[in-house]
Backbone bond lengths (Angstrom), bond angles and torsions (degrees), N, CA, C in turn:
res aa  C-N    CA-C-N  psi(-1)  N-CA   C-N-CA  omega(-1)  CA-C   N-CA-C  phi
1 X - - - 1.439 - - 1.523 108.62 -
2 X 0.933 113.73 135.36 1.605 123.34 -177.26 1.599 108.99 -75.05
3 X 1.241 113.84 138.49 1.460 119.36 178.20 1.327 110.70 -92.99
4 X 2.210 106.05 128.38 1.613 101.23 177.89 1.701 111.60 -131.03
5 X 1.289 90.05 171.86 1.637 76.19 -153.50 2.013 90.06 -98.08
6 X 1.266 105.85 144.26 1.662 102.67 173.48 1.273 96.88 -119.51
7 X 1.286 96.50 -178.11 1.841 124.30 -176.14 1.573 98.66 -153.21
8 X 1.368 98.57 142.18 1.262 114.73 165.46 1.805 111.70 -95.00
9 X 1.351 109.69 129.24 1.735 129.55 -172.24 1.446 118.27 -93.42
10 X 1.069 135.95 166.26 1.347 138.96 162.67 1.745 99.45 -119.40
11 X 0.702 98.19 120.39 1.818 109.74 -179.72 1.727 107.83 -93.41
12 X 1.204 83.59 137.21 1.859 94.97 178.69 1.792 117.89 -37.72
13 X 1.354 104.35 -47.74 1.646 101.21 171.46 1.585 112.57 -80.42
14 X 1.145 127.50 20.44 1.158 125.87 163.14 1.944 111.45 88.51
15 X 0.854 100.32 -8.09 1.858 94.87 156.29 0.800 99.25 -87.48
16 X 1.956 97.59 161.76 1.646 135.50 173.42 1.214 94.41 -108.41
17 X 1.293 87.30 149.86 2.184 111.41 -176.76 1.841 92.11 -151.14
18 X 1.420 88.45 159.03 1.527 128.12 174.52 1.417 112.41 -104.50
19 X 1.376 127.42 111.40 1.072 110.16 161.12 1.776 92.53 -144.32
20 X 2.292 88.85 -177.34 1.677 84.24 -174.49 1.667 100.21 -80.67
21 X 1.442 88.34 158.13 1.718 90.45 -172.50 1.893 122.93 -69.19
22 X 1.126 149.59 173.86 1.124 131.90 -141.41 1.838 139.81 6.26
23 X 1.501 93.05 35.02 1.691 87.57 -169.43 1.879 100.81 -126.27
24 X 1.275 121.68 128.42 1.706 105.46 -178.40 1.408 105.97 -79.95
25 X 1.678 112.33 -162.60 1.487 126.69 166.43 1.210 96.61 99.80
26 X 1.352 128.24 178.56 1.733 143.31 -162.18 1.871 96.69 -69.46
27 X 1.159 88.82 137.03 1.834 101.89 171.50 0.688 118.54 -61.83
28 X 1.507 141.91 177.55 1.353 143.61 176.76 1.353 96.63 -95.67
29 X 1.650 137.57 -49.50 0.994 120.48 154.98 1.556 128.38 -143.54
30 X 1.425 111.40 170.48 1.295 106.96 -167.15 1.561 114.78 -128.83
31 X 1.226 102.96 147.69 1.647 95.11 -164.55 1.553 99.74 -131.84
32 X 1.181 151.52 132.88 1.370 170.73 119.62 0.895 134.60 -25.60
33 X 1.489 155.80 124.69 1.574 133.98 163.32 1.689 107.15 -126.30
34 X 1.497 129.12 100.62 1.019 103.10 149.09 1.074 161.18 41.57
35 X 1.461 164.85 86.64 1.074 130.63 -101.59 2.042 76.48 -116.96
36 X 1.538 123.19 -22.35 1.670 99.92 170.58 1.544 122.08 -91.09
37 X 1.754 103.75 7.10 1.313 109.36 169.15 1.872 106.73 -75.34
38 X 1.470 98.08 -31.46 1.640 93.71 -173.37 1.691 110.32 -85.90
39 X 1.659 102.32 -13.38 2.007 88.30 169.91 1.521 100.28 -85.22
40 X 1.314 114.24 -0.98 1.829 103.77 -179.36 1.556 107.02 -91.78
41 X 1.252 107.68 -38.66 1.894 99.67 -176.31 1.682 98.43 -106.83
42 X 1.155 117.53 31.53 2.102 100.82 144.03 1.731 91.62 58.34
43 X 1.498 73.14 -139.09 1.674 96.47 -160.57 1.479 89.77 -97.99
44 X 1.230 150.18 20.39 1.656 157.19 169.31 1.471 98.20 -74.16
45 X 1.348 135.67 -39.90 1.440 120.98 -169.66 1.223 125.58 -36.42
46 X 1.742 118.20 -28.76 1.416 98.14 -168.63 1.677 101.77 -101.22
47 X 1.662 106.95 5.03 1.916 99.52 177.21 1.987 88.48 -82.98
48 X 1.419 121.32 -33.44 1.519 93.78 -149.01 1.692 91.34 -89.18
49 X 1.502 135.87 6.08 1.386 132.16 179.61 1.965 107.70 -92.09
50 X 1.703 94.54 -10.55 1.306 103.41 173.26 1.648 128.11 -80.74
51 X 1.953 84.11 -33.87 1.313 105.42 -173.98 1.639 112.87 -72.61
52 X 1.677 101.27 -38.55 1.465 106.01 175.67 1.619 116.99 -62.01
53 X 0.959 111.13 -31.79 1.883 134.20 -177.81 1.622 87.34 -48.10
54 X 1.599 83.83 -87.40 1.747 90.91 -175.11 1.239 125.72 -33.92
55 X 1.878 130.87 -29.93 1.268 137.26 -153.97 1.670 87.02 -69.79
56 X 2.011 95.13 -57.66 1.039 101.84 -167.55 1.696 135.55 -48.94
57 X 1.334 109.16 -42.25 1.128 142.67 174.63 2.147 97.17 -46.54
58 X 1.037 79.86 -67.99 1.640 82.73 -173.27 1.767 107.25 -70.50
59 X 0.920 131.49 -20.39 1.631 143.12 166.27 1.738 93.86 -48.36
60 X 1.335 123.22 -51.06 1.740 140.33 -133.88 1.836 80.63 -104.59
61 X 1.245 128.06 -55.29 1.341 110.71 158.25 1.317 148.16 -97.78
62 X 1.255 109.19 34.08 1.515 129.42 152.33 1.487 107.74 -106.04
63 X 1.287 121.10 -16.10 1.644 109.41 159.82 1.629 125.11 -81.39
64 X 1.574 109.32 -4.00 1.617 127.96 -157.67 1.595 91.96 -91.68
65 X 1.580 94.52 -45.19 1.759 113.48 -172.37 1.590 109.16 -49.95
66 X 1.683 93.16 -58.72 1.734 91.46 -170.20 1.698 117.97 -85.24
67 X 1.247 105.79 1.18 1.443 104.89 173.55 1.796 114.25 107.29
68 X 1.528 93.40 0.70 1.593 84.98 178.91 1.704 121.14 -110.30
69 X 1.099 111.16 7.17 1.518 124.10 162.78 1.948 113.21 -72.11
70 X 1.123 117.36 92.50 1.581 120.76 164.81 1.849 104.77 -88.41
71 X 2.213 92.07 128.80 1.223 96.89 -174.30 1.287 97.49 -81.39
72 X 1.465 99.81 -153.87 1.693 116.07 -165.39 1.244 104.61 -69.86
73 X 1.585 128.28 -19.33 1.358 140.55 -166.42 1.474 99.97 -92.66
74 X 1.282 133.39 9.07 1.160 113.67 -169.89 1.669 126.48 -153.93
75 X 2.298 75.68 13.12 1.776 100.90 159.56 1.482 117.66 -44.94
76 X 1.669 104.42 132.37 1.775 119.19 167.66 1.408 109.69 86.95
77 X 1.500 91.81 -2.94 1.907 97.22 159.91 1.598 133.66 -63.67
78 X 1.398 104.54 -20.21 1.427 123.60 -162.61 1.381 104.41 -82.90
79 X 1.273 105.71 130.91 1.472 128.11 165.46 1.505 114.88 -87.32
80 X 1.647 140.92 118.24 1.093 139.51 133.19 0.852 135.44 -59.91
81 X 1.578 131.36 142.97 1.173 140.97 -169.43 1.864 101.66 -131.58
């Protein structure tokens, strides 16, 4: 898989998104705050939309680690219980 580089954005209506860096179209993801989440964190919005990124990010490879992350190759594999 080819390595790409992203950036996190501030979007005109005031969410942060992830996308890869120089490329347009829908983000990979998008994050929101509330409008009394944004009088509570100031000018912090774009460290804690970074921080959530990262949580996430590392959530997606600690599921890769133990074997329970299926890539794109391996949609409709999943068993429910």
């Amino acid at each position: 898989m080819a390595s790409s580089l992203y950036e996190i954005i501030e979007l005109p209506d005031g969410e942060f998104a992830l996308q890869r860096s120089g490329e347009e179209g829908e983000p990979l993801v998008r994050i929101e705050f509330s409008e009394e989440a944004r009088v509570y964190l100031l000018d912090a919005g774009l460290d804690v939309a970074r921080a959530m990124i990262d949580a996430g990010i590392e959530a997606i490879e600690k599921l890769g680690t133990e074997g329970g992350f299926e890539g794109p190759g391996n949609a409709g594999q999943r068993t429910l219980h």
